[in-house]
C-alpha distance (Angstrom), angle and dihedral (degrees) to the residues before:
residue distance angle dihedral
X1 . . .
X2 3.98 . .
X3 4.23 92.6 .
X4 4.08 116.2 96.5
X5 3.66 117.1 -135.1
X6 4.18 113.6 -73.1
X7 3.76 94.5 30.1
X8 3.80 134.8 112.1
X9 3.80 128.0 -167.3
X10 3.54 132.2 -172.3
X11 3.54 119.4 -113.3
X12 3.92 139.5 179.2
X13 3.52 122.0 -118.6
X14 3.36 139.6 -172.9
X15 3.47 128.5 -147.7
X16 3.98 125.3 -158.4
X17 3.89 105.3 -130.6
X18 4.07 126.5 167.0
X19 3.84 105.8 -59.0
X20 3.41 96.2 3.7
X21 4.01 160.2 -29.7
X22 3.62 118.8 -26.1
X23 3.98 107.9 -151.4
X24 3.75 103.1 -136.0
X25 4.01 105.6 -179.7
X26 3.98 132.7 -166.3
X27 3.67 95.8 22.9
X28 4.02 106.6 167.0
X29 3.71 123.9 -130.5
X30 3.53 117.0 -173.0
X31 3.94 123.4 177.7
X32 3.29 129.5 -105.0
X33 3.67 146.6 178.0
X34 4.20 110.6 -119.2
X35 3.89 107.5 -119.8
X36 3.65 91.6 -152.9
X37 3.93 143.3 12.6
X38 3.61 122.6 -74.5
X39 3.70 130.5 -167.1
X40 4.07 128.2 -119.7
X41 3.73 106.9 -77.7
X42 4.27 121.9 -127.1
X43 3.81 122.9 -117.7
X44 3.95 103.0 -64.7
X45 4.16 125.4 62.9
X46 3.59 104.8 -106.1
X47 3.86 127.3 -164.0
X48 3.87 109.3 -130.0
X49 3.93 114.9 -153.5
X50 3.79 111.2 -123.5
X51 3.47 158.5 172.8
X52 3.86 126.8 -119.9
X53 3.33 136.6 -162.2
X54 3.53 136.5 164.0
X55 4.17 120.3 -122.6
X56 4.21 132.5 -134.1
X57 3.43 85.1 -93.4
X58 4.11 95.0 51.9
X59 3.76 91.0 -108.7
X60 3.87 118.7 142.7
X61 3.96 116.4 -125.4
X62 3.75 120.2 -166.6
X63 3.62 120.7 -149.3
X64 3.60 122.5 -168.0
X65 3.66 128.6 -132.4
X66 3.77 106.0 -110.1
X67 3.87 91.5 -136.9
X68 3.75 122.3 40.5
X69 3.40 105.4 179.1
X70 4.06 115.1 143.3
X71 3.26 95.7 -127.1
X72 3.90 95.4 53.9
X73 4.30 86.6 91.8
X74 3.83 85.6 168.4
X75 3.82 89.0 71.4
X76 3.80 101.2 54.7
X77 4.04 81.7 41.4
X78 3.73 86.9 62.0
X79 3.88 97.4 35.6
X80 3.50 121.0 121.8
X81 3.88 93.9 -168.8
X82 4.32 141.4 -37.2
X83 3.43 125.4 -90.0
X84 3.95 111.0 -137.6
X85 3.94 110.9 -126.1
X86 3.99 105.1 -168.9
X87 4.19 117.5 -144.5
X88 3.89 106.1 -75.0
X89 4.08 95.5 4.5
X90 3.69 105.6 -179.8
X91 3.85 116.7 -125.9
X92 3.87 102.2 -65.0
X93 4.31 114.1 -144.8
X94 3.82 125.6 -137.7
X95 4.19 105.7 -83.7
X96 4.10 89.5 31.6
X97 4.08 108.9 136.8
X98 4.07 110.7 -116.5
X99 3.68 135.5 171.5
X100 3.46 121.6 -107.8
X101 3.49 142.0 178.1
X102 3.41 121.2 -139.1
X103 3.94 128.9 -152.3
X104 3.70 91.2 -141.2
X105 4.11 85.5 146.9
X106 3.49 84.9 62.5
X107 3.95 91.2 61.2
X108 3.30 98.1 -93.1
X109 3.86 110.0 156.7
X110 3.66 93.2 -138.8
């Protein structure tokens, strides 16, 4: 990860959909500091449901959702954001720096 602590960048993803790539542009990553341990991720990016909240110091901390099961709705419901997992991440400790997206057009006060 290029970004520095506190700052965001907008970034274009794509988004496999049936028959093809859906161009999804100005997504917003802002970095954060993982609020607990996560293990290495498979072969695909994955979106982890989370938690954020922000720190004495202002910084934002991500917690993941224990379960992450799609058909656990009540999680997304209660997300504040998605953690990015890149193909193949290795196991990421407590206090790593992660991207995240956060659903602040949701009313999220982050």
């Amino acid at each position: 990860m290029e970004a520095k602590t506190g700052t965001s960048r907008i970034t274009d993803l794509k988004i496999s959909g049936l028959g093809g790539a859906i161009g999804v542009n100005s997504v917003r990553f802002e970095q954060a500091v993982l609020g607990a341990a996560m293990p290495e991720n498979q072969l695909r990016e994955d979106y982890v449901r989370a938690r954020l909240r922000r720190d004495p110091d202002g910084k934002l901390i991500a917690i993941p959702f224990p379960t992450q099961d799609g058909a656990m709705l009540l999680t997304l419901a209660n997300a504040d954001g998605l953690i990015r997992r890149r193909p193949r991440a290795p196991t990421a400790p407590k206090g790593t720096l992660i991207d995240v997206i956060v659903f602040d057009h949701l009313g999220s006060p982050f």
